[in-house]
PALO-483907 format. One record per residue (C-alpha): residue number from 1; x, y, z. Coordinates in steps of 0.1 Angstrom, whole numbers. Last residue first. Layout:
BEGIN
+-----+-------+-------+-------+
! num !     X !     Y !     Z !
+-----+-------+-------+-------+
! NUM !     X !     Y !     Z !
...
+-----+-------+-------+-------+
***
This chain:
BEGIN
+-----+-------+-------+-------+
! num !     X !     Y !     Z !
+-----+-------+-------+-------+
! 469 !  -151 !   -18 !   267 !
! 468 !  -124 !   -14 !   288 !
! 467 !  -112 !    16 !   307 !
! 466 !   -83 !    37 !   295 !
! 465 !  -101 !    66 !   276 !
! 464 !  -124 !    69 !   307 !
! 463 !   -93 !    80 !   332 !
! 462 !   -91 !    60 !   364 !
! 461 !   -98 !    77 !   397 !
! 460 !   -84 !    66 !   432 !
! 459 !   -99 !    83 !   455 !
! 458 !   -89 !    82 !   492 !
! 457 !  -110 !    93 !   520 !
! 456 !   -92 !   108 !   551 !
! 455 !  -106 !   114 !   590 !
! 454 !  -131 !   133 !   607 !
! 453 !  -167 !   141 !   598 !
! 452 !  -162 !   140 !   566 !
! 451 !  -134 !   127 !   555 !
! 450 !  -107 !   152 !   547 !
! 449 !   -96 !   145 !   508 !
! 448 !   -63 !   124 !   493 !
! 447 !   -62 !   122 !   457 !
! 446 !   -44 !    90 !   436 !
! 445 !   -45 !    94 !   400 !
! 444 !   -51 !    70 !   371 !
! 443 !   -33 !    57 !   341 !
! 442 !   -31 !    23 !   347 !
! 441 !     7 !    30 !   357 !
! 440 !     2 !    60 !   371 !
! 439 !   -20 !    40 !   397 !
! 438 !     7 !    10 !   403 !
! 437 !    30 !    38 !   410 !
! 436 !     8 !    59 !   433 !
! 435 !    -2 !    31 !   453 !
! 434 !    38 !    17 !   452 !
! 433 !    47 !    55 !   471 !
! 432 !    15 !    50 !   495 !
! 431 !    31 !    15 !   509 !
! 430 !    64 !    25 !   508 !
! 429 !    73 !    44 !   540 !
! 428 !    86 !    12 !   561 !
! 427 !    52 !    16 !   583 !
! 426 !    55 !    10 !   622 !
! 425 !    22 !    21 !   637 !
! 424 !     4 !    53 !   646 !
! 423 !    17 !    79 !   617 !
! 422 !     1 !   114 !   619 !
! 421 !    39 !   133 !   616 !
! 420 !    39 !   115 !   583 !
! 419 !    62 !    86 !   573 !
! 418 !    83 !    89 !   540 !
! 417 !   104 !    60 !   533 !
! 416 !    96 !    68 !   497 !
! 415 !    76 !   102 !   490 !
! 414 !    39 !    97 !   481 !
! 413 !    33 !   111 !   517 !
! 412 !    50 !   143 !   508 !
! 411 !    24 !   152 !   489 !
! 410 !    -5 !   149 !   511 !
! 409 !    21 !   166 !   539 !
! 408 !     9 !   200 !   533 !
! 407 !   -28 !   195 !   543 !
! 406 !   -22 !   175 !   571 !
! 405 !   -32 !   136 !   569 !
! 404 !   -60 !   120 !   587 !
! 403 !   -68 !   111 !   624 !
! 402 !   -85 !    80 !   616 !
! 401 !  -123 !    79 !   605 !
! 400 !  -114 !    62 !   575 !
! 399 !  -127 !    62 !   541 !
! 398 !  -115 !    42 !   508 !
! 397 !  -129 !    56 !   475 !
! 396 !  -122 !    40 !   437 !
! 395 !  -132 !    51 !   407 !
! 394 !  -143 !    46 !   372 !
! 393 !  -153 !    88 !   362 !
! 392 !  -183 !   109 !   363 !
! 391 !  -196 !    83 !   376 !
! 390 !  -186 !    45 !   376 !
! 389 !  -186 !    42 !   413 !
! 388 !  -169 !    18 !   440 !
! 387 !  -171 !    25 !   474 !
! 386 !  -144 !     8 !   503 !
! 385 !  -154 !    23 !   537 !
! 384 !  -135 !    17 !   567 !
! 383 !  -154 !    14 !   601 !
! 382 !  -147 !    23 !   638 !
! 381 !  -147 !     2 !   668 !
! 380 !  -110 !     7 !   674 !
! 379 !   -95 !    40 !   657 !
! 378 !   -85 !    38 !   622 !
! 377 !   -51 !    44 !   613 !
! 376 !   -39 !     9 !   609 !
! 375 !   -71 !     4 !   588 !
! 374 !   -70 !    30 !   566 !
! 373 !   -31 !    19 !   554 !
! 372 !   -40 !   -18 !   556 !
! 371 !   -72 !    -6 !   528 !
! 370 !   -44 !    20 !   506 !
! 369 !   -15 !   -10 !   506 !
! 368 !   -37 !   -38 !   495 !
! 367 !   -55 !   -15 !   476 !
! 366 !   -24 !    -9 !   454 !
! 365 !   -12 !   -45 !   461 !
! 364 !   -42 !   -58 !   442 !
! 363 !   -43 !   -34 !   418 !
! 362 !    -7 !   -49 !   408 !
! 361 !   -21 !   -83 !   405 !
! 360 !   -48 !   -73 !   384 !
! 359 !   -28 !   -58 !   357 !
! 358 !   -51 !   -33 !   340 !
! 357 !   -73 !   -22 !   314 !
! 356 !  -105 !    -9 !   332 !
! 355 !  -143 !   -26 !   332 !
! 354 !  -164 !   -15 !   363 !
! 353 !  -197 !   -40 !   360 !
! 352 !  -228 !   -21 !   366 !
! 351 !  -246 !    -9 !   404 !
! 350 !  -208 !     0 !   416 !
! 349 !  -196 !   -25 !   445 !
! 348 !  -203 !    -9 !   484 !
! 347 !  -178 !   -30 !   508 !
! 346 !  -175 !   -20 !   545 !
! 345 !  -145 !   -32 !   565 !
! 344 !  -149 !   -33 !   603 !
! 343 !  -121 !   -22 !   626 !
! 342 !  -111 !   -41 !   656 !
! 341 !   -78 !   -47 !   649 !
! 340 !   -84 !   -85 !   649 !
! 339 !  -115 !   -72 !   630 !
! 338 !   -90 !   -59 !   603 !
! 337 !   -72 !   -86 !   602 !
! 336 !  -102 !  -109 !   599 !
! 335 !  -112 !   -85 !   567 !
! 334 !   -83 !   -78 !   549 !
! 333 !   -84 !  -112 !   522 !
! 332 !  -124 !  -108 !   521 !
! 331 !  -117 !   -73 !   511 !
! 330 !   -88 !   -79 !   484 !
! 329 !  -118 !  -100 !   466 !
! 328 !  -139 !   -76 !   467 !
! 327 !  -119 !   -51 !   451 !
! 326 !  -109 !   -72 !   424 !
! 325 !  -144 !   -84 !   415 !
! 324 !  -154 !   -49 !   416 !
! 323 !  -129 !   -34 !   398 !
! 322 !  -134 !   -56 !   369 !
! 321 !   -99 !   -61 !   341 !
! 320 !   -95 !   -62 !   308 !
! 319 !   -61 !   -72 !   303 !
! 318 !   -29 !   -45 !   306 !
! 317 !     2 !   -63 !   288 !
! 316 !    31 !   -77 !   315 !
! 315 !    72 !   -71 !   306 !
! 314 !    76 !   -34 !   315 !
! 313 !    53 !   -26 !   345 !
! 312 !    56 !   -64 !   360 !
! 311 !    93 !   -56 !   365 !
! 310 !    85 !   -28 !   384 !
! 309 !    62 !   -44 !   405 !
! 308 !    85 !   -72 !   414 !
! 307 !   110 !   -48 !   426 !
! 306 !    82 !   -28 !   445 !
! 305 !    69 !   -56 !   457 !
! 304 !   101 !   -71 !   469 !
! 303 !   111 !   -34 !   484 !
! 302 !    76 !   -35 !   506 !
! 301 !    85 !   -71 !   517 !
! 300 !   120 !   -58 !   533 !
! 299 !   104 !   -32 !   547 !
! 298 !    79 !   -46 !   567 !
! 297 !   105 !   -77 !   578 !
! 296 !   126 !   -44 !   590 !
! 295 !    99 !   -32 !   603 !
! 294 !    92 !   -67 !   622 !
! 293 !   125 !   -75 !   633 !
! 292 !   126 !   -38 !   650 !
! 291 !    98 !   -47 !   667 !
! 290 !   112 !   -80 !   680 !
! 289 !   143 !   -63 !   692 !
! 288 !   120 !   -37 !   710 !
! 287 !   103 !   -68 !   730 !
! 286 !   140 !   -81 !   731 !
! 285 !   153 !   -49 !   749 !
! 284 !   116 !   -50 !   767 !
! 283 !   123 !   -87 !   779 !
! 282 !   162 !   -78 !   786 !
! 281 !   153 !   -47 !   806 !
! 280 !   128 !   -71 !   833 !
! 279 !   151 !   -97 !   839 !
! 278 !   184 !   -81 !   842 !
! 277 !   209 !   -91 !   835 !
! 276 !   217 !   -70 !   802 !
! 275 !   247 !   -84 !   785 !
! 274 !   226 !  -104 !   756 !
! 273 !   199 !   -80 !   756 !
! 272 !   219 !   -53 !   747 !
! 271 !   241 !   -72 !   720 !
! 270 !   211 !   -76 !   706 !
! 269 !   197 !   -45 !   707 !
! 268 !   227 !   -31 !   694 !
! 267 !   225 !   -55 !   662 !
! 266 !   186 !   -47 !   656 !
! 265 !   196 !   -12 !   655 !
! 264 !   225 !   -15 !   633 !
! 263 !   200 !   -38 !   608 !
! 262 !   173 !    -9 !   614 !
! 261 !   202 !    17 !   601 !
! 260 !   212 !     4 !   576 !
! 259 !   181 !   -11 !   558 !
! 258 !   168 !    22 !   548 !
! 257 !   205 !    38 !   539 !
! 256 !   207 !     6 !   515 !
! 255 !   173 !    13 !   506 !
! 254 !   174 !    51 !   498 !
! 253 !   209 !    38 !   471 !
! 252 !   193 !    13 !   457 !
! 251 !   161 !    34 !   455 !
! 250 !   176 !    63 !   436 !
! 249 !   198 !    37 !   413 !
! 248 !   170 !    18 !   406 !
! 247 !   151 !    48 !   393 !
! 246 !   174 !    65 !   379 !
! 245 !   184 !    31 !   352 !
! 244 !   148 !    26 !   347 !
! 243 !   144 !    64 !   340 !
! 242 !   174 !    59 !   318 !
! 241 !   159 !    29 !   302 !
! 240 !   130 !    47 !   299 !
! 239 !   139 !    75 !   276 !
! 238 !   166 !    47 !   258 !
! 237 !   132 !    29 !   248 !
! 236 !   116 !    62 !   239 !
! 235 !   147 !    69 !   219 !
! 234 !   140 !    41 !   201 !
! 233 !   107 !    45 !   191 !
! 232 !   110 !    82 !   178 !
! 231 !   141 !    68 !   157 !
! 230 !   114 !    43 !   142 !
! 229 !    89 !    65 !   137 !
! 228 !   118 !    92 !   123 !
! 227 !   122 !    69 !    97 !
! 226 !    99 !    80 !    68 !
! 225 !   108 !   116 !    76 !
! 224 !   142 !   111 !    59 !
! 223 !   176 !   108 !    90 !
! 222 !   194 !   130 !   101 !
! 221 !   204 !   114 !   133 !
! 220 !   199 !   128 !   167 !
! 219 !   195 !    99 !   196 !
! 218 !   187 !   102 !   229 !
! 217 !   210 !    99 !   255 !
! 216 !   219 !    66 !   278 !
! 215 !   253 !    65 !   273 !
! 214 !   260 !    37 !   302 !
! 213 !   274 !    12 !   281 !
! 212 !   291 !    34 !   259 !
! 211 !   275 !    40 !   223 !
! 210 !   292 !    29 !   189 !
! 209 !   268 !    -3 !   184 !
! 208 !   238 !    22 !   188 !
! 207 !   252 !    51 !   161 !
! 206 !   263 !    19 !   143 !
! 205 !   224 !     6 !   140 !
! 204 !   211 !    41 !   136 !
! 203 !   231 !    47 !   103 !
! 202 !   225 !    17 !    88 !
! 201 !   192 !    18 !    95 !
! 200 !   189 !    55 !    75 !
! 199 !   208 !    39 !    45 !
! 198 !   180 !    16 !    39 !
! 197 !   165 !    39 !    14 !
! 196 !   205 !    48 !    -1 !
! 195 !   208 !    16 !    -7 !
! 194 !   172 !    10 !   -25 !
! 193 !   178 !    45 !   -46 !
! 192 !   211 !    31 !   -59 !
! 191 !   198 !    -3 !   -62 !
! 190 !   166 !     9 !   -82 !
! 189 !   187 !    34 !  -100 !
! 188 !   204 !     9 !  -110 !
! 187 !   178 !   -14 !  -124 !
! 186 !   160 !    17 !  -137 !
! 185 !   193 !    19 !  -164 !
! 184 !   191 !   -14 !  -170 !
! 183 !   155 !   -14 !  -177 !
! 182 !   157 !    14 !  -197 !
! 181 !   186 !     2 !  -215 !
! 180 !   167 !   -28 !  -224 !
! 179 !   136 !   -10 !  -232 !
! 178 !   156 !    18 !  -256 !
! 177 !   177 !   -15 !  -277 !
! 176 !   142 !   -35 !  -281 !
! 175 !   125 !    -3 !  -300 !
! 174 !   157 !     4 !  -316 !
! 173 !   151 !   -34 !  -329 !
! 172 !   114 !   -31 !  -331 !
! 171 !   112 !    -3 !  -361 !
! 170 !   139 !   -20 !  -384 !
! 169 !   128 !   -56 !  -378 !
! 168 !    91 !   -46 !  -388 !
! 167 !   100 !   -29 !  -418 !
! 166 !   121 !   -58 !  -425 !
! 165 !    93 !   -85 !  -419 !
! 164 !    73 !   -60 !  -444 !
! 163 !    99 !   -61 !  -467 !
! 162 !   101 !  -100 !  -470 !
! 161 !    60 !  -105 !  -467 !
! 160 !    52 !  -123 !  -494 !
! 159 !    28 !  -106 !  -516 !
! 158 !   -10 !  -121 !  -528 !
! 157 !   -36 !  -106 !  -547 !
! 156 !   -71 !  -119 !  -550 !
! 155 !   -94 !  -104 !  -577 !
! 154 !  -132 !  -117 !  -578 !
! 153 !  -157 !  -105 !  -602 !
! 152 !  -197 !  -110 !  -598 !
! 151 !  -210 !  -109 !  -627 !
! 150 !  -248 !   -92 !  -630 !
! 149 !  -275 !  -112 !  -645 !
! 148 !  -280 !   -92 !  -670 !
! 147 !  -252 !   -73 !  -683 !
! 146 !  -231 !   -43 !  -682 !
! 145 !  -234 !   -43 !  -648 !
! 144 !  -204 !   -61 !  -638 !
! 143 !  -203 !   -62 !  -594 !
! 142 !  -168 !   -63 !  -576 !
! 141 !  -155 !   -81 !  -552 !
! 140 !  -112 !   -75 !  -535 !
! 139 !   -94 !   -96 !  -517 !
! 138 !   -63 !   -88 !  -507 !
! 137 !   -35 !  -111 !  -497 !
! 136 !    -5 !  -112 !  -470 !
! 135 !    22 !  -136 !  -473 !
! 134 !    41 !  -163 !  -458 !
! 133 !    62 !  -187 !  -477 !
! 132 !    55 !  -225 !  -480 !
! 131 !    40 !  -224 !  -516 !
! 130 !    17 !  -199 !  -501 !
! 129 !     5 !  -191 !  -464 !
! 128 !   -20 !  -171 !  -454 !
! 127 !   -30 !  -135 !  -436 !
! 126 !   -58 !  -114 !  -443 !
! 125 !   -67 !   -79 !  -462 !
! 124 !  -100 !   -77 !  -474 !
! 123 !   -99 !   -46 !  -503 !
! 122 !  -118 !   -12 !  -506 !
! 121 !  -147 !    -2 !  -529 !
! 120 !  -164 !   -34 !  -526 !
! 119 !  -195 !   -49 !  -539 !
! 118 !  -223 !   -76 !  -528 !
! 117 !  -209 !   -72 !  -499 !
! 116 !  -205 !  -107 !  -475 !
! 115 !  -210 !  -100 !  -438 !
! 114 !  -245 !  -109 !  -440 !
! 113 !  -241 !  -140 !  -460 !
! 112 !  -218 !  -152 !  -435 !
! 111 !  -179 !  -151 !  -443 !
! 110 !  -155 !  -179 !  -448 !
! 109 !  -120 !  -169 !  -440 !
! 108 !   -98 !  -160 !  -475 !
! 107 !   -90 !  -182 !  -505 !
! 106 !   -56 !  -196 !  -506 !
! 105 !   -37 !  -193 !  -542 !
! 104 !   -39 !  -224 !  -561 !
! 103 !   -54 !  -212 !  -588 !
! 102 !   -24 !  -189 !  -596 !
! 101 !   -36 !  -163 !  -624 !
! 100 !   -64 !  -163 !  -645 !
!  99 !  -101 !  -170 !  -646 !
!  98 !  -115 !  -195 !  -625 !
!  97 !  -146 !  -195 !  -617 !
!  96 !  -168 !  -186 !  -589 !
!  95 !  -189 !  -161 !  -607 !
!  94 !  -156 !  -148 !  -624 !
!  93 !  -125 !  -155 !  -608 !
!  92 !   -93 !  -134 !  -607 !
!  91 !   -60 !  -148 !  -592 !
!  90 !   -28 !  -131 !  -582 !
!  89 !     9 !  -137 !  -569 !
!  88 !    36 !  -111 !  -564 !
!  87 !    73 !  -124 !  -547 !
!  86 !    89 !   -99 !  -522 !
!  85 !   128 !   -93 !  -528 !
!  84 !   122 !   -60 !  -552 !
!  83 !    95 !   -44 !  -524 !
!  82 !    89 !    -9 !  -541 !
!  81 !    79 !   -34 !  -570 !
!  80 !    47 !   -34 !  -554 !
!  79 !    37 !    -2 !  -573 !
!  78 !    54 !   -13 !  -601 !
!  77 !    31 !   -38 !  -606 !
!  76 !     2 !   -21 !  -607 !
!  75 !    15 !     2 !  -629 !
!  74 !    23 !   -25 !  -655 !
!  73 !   -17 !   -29 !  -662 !
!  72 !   -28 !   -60 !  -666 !
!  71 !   -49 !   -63 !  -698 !
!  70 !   -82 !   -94 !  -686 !
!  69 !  -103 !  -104 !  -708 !
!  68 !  -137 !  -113 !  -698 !
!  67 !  -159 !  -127 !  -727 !
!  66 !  -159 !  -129 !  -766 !
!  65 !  -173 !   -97 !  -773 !
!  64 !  -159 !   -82 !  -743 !
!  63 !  -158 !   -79 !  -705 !
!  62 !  -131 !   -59 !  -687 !
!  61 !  -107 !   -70 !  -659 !
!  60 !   -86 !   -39 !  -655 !
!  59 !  -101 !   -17 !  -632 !
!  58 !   -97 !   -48 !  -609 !
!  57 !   -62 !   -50 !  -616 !
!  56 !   -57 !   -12 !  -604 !
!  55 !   -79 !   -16 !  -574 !
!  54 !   -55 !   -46 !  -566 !
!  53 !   -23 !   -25 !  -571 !
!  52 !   -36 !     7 !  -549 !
!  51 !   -48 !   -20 !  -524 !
!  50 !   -12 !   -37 !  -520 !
!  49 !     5 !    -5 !  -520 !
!  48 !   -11 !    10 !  -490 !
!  47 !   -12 !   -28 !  -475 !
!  46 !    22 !   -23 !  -472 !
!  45 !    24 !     6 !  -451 !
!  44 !    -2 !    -8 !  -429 !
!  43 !    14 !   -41 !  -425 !
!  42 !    44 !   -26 !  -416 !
!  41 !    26 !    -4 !  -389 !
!  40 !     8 !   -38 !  -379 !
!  39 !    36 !   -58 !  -373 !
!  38 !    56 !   -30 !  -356 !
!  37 !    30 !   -20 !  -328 !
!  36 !    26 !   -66 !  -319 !
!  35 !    59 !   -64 !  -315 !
!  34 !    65 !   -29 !  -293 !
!  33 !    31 !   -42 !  -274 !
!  32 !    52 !   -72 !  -267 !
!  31 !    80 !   -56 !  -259 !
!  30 !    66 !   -38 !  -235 !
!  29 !    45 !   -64 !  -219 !
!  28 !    82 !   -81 !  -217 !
!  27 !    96 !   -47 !  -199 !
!  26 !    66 !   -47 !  -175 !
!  25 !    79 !   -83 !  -162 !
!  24 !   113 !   -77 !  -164 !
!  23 !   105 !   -41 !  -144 !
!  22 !    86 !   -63 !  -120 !
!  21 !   111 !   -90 !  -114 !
!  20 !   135 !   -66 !  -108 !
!  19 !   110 !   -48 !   -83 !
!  18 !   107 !   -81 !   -64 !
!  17 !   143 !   -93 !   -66 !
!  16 !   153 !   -62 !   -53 !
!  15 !   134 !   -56 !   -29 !
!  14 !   142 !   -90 !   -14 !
!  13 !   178 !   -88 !   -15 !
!  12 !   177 !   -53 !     4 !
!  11 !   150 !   -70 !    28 !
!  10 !   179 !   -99 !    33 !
!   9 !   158 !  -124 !    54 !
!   8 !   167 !  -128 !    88 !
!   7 !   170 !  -166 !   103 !
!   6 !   185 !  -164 !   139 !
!   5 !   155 !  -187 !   149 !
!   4 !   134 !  -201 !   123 !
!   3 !   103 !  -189 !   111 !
!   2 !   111 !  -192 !    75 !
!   1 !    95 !  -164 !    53 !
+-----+-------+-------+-------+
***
């Protein structure tokens, strides 16, 4: 199969021409059992009459008072006369030597002493060639006991084989007709039964080509139980195209109401700040301008993430993947921000390795978000805790002795743009909604529980059928 691109093989062709050369290929085995069947049912019909004649020449050959003589009977000979086009030839030898009939006649395949009787009831029969015709000749030995030392007779007759080539001819040809029409026959049925196989893709391909742009529903074709895998597939592709499709739609539409109203804001502040005169309003109009900048800067980065997160969720392959290598790392990358906020970060990696199948890049902006989340809400001089553990489950805890989140808004929090009523610092409302996304992704879950004494711990716990080996 060529590797080239826009190259597609014809798998209708291809069947074709594989099962045709199979049916020609069982259909010459066919015929050659039918050949080789024919042959040898002529021959045995034949060699019926060819014994009966040789048994009645061998009764013949009698010895007197002035040797062997030999009175051929007439019977024998109108045995074989059944055959009127075939040509008769004999020879009888005594002890070796010539007696009668065609010497010429060719003398059967050498035997060893072992497979040599000293008598026969029933004749050799073998195959030879005489005065440039074919023809089949029995052999048949005989003992004479009517003196000592016994005589050993031989009688060799020979028939061309005219009637049995006919015989032959009459039972192959219908033979021939019935495979020929059986293989044209299963030759059509093969197409028929080929087209109406690959039907089913035909069908799906113009129930796609006939859809709207936007017609995003599943598909319902009848089609055999061989390709519903392949119907199943496909509407699982149109099943998140249309949640693709939601989804951006739902966020385009949040974001654009998002970036509204900071971008008004920022605008008024401006124009504030450039008619205030004075001193003292203008620095905390621009101080306020500045804030604004920065959610806005906040929110702006949270939407690229989540864009590029997105993409990463349909075009990257989960790798095996260590938590603690990951988790450590994103550590060292929080730390001096977090002591600039003077909060301490405290790392405890599992005792073994913590394999998962994931996309590190997108763990990496799930405790990104989860760690600056802890540590913004943390009071000064306090500690976050990052433990990993690989019982019962692979997970993840982060603890902070911050002011926690209400009972009925743990939910909500996942929400985009959603802020709690707990909220100390400017947030754009994403952070925990991409945590959940990246951990649905991997196949984990995201639970929020009071810290003890005071504050939140978040687990993040991966399922054991999706870690790595």
């Amino acid at each position: 199969m060529s590797g080239q691109p826009g190259h597609h093989p014809p798998l209708r062709r291809r069947l074709l021409l594989l099962s045709t050369v199979v049916l020609i290929g069982l259909s010459l085995l066919a015929t050659g059992l039918m050949v080789s069947y024919s042959k040898k049912t002529a021959d045995r019909s034949y060699d019926i009459m060819l014994n009966s004649a040789i048994l009645q020449l061998a009764n013949a050959v009698r010895h007197g008072e002035q040797g062997f003589i030999v009175d051929i009977p007439v019977s024998a000979f109108a045995t074989l006369a059944q055959a009127p086009q075939d040509r008769v030839f004999y020879r009888i030898s005594i002890n070796g030597n010539f007696l009668t009939g065609y010497r010429s006649l060719p003398s059967p395949p050498p035997k060893t002493p072992a497979q040599r009787p000293l008598t026969q009831q029933q004749p050799d029969f073998f195959d030879a060639h005489f005065s440039g015709e074919p023809v089949r000749v029995a052999r048949l030995t005989r003992l004479n006991t009517e003196r000592q030392p016994f005589d050993e007779i031989q009688i060799e007759l020979a028939q061309t084989r005219l009637a049995r080539e006919q015989l032959s001819d009459e039972i192959l040809y219908p033979a021939l007709e019935l495979i020929l029409g059986l293989l044209f026959s299963a030759l059509l049925l093969l197409w028929l039964g080929i087209y109406y196989a690959l039907r089913p893709f035909t069908l799906i391909a113009r129930a796609l080509a006939r859809r709207r742009p936007r017609d995003l529903t599943p598909l319902s074709l009848p089609v055999p139980k061989e390709t519903l895998p392949l119907l199943h597939t496909i509407n699982h592709f149109i099943a998140r195209q249309q949640q693709m499709l939601e989804r951006m739609e739902s966020t385009t539409s949040v974001t654009a109401h998002q970036l509204r109203t900071p971008l008004a804001s920022l605008r008024a502040l401006s124009e504030n700040a450039r008619d205030e005169p004075d001193t003292e309003k203008r620095q905390r109009l621009l101080a306020g301008l500045i804030e604004q900048c920065d959610q806005l800067s906040l929110t702006v980065n949270h939407l690229l993430n989540q864009a590029m997160l997105d993409h990463r969720f349909h075009s990257q392959e989960l790798l095996p993947l260590e938590l603690n290598a990951t988790a450590r790392k994103v550590c060292l990358a929080l730390a001096v921000p977090a002591l600039q906020r003077q909060v301490e970060l405290s790392f405890e990696p599992a005792a073994s390795p913590l394999w998962i199948q994931g996309d590190e890049i997108a763990i990496t902006q799930m405790l990104n978000n989860l760690i600056d989340n802890a540590v913004a809400h943390a009071p000064a001089h306090t500690r976050v805790d990052i433990i990993l553990r690989t019982s019962p489950a692979p997970a993840i805890l982060i603890r902070d002795s911050g002011p926690g989140i209400p009972l009925g808004e743990r939910e909500k929090v996942f929400a985009r743009f959603y802020r709690g009523s707990q909220h100390r610092y400017l947030g754009s409302g994403l952070g925990m909604a991409i945590a959940r996304d990246v951990a649905e992704h991997h196949g984990a879950h995201i639970h929020l529980h009071d810290n003890e004494p005071g504050g939140l711990e978040v687990e993040i716990r991966f399922n054991t059928d999706r870690s790595a080996p």
